[in-house]
C-alpha positions as CSV (number, residue, x, y, z in Angstrom):
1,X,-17.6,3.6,5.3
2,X,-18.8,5.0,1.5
3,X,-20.5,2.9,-0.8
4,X,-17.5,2.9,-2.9
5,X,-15.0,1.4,-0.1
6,X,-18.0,-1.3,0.6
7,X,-17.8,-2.7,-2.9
8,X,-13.3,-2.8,-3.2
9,X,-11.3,-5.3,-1.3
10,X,-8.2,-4.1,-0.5
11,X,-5.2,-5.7,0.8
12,X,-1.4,-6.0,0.7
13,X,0.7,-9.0,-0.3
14,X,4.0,-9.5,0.6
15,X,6.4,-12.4,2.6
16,X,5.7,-12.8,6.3
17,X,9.3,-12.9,6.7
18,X,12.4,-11.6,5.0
19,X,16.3,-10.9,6.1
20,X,17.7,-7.8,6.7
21,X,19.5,-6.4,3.9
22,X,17.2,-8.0,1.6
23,X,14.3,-5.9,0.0
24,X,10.8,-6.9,0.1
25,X,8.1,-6.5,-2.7
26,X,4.7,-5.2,-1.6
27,X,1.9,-5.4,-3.7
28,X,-1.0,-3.3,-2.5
29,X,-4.4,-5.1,-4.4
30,X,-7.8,-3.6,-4.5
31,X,-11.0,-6.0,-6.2
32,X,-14.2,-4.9,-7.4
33,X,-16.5,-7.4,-5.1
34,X,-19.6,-6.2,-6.6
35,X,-21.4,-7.5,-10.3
36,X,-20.8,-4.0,-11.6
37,X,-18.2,-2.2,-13.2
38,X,-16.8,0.4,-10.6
39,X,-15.0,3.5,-12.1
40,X,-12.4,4.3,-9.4
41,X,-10.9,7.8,-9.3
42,X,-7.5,7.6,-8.4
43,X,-5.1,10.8,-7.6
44,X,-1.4,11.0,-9.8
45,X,-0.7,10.4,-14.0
46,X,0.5,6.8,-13.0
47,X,-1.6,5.6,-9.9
48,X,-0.3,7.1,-6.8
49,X,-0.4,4.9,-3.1
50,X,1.2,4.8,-0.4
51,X,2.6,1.7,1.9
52,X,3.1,2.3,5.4
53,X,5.8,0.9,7.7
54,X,5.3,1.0,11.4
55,X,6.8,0.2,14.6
56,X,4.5,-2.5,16.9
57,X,3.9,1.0,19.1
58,X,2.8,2.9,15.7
59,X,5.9,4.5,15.2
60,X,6.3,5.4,11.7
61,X,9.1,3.6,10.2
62,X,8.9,4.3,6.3
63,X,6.2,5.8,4.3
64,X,6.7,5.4,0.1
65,X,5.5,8.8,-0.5
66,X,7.3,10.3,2.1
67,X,9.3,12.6,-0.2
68,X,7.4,12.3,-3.1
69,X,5.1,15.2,-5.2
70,X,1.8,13.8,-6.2
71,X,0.4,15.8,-9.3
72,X,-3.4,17.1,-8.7
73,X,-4.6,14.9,-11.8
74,X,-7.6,12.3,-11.7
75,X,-7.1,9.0,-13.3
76,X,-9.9,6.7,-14.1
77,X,-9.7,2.8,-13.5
78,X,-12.3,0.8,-14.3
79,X,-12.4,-2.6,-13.0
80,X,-15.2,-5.1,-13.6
81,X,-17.1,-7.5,-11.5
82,X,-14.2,-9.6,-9.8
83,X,-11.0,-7.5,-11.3
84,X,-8.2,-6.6,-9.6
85,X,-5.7,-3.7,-9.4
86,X,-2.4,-4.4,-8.7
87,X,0.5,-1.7,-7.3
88,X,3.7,-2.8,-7.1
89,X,6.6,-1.6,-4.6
90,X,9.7,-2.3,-3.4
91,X,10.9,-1.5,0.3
92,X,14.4,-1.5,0.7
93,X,14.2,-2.4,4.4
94,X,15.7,1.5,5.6
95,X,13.7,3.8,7.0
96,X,12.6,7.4,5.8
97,X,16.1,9.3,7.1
98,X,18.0,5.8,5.0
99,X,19.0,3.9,7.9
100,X,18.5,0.2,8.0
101,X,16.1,-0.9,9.8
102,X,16.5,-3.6,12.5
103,X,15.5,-7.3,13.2
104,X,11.6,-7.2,14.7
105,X,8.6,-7.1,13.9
106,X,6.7,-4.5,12.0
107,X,3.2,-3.7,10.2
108,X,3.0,-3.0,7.2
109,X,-0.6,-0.9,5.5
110,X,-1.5,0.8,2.3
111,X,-3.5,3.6,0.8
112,X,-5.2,4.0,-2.2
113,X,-5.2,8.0,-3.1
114,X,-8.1,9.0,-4.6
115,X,-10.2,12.2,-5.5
116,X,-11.4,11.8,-1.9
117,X,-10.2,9.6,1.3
118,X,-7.7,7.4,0.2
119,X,-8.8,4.0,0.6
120,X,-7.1,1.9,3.5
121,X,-5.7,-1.5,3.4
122,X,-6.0,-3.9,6.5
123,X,-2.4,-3.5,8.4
124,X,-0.2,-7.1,7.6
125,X,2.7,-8.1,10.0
126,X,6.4,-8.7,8.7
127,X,9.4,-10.2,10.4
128,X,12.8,-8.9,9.7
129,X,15.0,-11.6,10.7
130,X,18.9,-10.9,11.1
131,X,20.7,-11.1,7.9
């Protein structure tokens, strides 16, 4: 792991449960856990990161940037010691081809694109109970 991924938290937030039918907000976080300021340099003219949907077997479900064009321009966030980023998303509960997706359990991960490896959240489980 870089020095860089070391000093960020990173993690998703989002209901361990929702109904089908009903979309869920995901917000993808990333802290500075260091004293410093950190100057993080993100990929995209408004922050570009992906959320991940998969099947308990890895299958991929839904990916946010699935059809999406990310512009070769470096952004730079500065947090300070303790500060967090927040990204915002809403999953609409279909997958990539638009079909809905079904009752079960899923995980659920994000990436942080950057000028190098994006930056990985933990994966978090969701339930998608019948509607």
């Amino acid at each position: 792991m870089s020095s860089m991924a070391d000093s960020l938290e990173l993690s998703i937030d989002m209901p361990a449960q929702v109904r089908q039918g009903q979309p869920v907000l995901i917000t993808l976080q990333v802290r500075n856990t260091t004293d410093r300021l950190l100057n993080l340099y993100l990929r995209g003219r408004t922050i570009a990161f992906d959320l991940v949907v998969s099947s308990p077997d890895g299958s991929l479900i839904w990916r946010r940037l699935a059809h999406e064009m990310i512009p070769a321009i470096i952004r730079v966030e500065t947090l300070a010691p303790g500060e967090k980023l927040a990204l915002e998303a809403v999953w609409s509960l279909q997958s990539n081809d638009g079909e809905p997706v079904l009752p079960g359990a899923y995980r659920v991960g994000g990436e942080l694109l950057t000028d190098r490896e994006p930056l990985v959240t933990p994966t978090r489980p969701i339930e998608i109970l019948p509607g």
